[in-house]
C-alpha positions in Angstrom: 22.6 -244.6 -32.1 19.7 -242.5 -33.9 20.0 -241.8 -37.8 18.1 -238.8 -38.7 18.7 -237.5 -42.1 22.5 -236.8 -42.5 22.7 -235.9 -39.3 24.3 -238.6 -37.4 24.2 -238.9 -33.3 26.5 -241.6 -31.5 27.4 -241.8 -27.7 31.0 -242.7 -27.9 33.6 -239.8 -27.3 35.9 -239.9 -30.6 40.0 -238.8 -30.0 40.8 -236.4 -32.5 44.4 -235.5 -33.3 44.3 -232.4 -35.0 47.3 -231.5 -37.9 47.5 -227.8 -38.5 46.1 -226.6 -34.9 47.4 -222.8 -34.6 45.9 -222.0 -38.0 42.2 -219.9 -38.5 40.4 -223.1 -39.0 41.9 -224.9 -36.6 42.2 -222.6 -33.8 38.2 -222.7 -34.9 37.5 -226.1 -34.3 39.5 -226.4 -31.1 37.8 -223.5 -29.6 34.3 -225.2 -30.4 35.1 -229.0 -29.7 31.7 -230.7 -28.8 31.5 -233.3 -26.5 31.7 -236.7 -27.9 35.1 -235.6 -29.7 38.1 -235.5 -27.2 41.3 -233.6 -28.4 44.2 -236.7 -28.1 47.1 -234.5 -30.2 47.7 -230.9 -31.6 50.0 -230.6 -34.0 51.8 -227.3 -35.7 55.0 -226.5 -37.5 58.0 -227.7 -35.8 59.2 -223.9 -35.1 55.8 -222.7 -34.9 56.6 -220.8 -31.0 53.4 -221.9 -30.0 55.0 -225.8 -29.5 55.5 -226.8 -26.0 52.3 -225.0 -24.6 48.7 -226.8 -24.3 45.9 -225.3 -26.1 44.6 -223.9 -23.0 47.8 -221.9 -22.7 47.7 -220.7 -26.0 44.0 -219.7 -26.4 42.7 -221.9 -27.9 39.7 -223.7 -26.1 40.1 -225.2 -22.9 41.7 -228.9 -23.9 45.0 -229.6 -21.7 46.4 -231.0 -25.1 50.0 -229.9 -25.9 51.0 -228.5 -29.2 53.9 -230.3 -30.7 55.6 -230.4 -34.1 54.7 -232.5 -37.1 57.6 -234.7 -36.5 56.2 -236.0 -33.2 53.4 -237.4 -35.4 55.1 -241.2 -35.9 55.2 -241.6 -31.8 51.7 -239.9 -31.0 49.0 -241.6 -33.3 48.5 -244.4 -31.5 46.8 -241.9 -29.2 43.8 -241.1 -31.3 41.0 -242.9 -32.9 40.9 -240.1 -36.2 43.3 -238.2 -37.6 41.9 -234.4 -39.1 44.3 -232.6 -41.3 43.6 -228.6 -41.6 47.2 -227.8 -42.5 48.6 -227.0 -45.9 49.3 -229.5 -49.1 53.0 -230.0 -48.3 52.4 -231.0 -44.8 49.2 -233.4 -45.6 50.6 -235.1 -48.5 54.5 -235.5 -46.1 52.3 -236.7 -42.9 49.4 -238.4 -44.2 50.9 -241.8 -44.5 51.8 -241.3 -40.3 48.0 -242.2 -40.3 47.6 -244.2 -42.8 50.5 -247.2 -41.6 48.5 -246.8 -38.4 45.4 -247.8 -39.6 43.8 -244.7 -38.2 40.8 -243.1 -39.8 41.3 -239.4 -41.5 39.4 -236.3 -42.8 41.4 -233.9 -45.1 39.9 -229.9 -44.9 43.2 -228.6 -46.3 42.9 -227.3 -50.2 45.2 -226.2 -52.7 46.7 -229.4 -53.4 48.1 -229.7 -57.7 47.4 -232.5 -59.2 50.4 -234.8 -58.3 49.8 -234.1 -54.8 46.1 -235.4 -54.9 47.3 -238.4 -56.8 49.9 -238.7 -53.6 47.1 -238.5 -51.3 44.9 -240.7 -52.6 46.9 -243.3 -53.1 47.5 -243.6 -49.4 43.7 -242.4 -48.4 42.3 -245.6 -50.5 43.9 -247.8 -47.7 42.0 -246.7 -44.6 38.4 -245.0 -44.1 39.0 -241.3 -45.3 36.9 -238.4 -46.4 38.0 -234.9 -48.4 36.4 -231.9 -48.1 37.4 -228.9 -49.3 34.3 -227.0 -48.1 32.4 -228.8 -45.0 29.5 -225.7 -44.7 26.4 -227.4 -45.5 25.4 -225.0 -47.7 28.4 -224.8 -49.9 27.8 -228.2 -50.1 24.1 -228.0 -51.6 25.8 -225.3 -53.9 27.7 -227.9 -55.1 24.7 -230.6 -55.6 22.8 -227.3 -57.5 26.0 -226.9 -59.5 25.4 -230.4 -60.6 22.2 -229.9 -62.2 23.0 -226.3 -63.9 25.8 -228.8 -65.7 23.2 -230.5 -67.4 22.1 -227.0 -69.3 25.7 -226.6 -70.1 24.6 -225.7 -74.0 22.1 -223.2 -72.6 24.2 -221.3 -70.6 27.9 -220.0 -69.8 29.1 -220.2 -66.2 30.9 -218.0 -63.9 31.9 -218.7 -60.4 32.9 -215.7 -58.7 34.8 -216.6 -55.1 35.6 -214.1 -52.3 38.2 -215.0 -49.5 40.1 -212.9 -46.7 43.6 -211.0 -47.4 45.3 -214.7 -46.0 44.1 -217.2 -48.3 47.0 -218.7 -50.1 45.3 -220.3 -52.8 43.3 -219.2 -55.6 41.4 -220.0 -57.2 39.7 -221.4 -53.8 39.5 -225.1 -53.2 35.5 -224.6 -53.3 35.5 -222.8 -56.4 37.2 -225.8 -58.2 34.6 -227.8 -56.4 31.9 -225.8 -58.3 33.8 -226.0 -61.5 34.1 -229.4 -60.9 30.5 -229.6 -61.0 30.0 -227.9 -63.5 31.9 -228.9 -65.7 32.4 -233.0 -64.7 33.8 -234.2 -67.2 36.6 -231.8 -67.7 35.8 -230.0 -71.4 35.7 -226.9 -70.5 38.8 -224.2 -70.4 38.9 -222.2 -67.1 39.8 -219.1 -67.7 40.7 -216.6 -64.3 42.2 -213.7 -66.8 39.7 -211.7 -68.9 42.2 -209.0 -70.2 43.9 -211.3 -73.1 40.4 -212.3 -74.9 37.0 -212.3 -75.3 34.6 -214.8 -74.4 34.2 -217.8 -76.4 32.4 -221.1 -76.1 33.9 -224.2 -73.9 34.9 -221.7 -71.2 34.2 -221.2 -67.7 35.4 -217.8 -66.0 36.6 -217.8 -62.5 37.2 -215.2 -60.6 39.1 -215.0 -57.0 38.9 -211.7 -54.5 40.9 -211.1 -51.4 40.3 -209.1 -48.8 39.5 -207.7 -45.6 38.2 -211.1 -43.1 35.7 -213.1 -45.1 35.3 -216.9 -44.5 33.9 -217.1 -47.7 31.6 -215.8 -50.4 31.2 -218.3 -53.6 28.4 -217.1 -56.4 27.9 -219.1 -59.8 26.2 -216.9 -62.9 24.7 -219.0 -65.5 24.4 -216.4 -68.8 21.8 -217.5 -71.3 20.6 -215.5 -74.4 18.2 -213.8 -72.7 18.3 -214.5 -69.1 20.4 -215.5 -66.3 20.7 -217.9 -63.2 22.7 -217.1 -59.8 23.2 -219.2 -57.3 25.3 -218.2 -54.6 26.6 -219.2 -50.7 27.9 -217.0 -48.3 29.5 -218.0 -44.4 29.3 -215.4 -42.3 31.9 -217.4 -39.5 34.0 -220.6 -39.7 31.3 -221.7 -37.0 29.8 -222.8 -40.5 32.4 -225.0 -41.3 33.1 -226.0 -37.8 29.9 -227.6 -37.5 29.8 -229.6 -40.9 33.4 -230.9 -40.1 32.4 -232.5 -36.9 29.7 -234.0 -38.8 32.0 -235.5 -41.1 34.0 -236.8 -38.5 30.7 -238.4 -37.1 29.7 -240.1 -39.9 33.4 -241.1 -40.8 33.6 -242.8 -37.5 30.8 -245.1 -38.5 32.6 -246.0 -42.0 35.0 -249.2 -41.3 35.8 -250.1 -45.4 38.7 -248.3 -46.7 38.3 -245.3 -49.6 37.5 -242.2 -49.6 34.5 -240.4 -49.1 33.2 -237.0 -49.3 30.7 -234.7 -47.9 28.6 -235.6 -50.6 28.3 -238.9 -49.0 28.1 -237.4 -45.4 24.5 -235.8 -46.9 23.6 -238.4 -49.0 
């Protein structure tokens, strides 16, 4: 094995069971699966039509992998070495203790979760080597290191994160734009505010702002207003490849973590 930054290269071919295969992102991922990861399980909605055909047959990428329900989950695991979750909250936080009992190793890329269901899911992460992302792109994640250090000027400046999503996205505001926030605003004093119309601005606030439309992967843009300047930082993905290749990273790295608790792409970049 080499170490070379956070980039992590190992010669051992990973089995990945993927939860939440006939979505955008995973469809993504299992069209562009590199070679030391091997597709062990595909998973879907139980009625999803797509169930009973391998990935192959359905288009997406050339594994001979069969897509099944989430209910086949309890007799399939044993198949795979990590478990990757691109699915929705309700699905993740029902499922993710399938993994967990098995001692398996899992990566979360689903967002929208409310606060009980986070708690949910990390109670059971904390047991086994896990790691939550809710943006893998590289970049997004040095936005959120950048968004770090504008928090430290918090007195100097008011924030806005501006995200843009396509007409699909479920969730808003985006699981990266709370990132951001996040980061901004660490220790939670701040009011977010996503509705302009009822007031005008006032100190302790930090606007955000969602757009949906047309097919973007995702535009994210921070605006730090001073008196009498301003700061933007901003990341935009032109294709999922983006996030395709920082997940498979993650899975990399993950697959060289053996204590239990959960990580994050921070730690992936360290």
């Amino acid at each position: 094995m080499i170490r070379r930054s956070w980039r992590v290269y190992i010669t051992m071919v990973t089995r990945l069971c993927v939860v939440g295969a006939t979505g955008k992102f995973g469809r993504m991922l299992l069209s562009n699966v590199p070679p030391d990861f091997r597709i062990s399980g595909a998973f879907a909605r139980n009625e999803n039509p797509l169930c009973g055909r391998t990935l192959k047959e359905a288009g997406i990428g050339e594994s001979d992998a069969i897509i099944e329900g989430v209910s086949r989950l309890p007799d399939r695991v044993n198949g795979c070495d990590m478990m990757l979750f691109v699915s929705n909250p309700q699905v993740d936080v029902a499922n993710v203790h399938v993994g967990v009992e098995k001692g398996k190793k899992i990566v979360i890329g689903t967002t929208g979760f409310d606060k009980e269901q986070e708690s949910i899911l990390r109670t059971h992460l904390s047991k086994v080597p896990s790691l939550v992302a809710p943006n893998f792109s590289i970049g997004a994640n040095i936005l959120f290191l950048l968004s770090g250090v504008l928090s430290r000027f918090a007195s100097e400046y008011q924030f806005t994160v501006i995200e843009h999503h396509h007409t699909a996205k479920r969730d808003a505001p985006s699981g990266t734009a709370r990132a951001i926030v996040n980061a901004l605003d660490p220790h939670s004093r701040m009011r977010v505010i996503t509705d302009r119309t009822t007031s005008p601005r006032s100190d302790g606030e930090i606007e955000v702002y969602s757009v949906r439309g047309g097919t973007v992967p995702g535009i994210h843009r921070i605006i730090a207003s001073g008196e009498d300047e301003f700061i933007e930082l901003g990341h935009t993905a032109f294709s999922r490849k983006a996030f395709v290749r920082g997940c498979y990273a993650a899975c990399r790295w993950l697959t060289l973590k053996d204590d239990p608790g959960v990580y994050t792409m921070r730690d992936v970049l360290g």
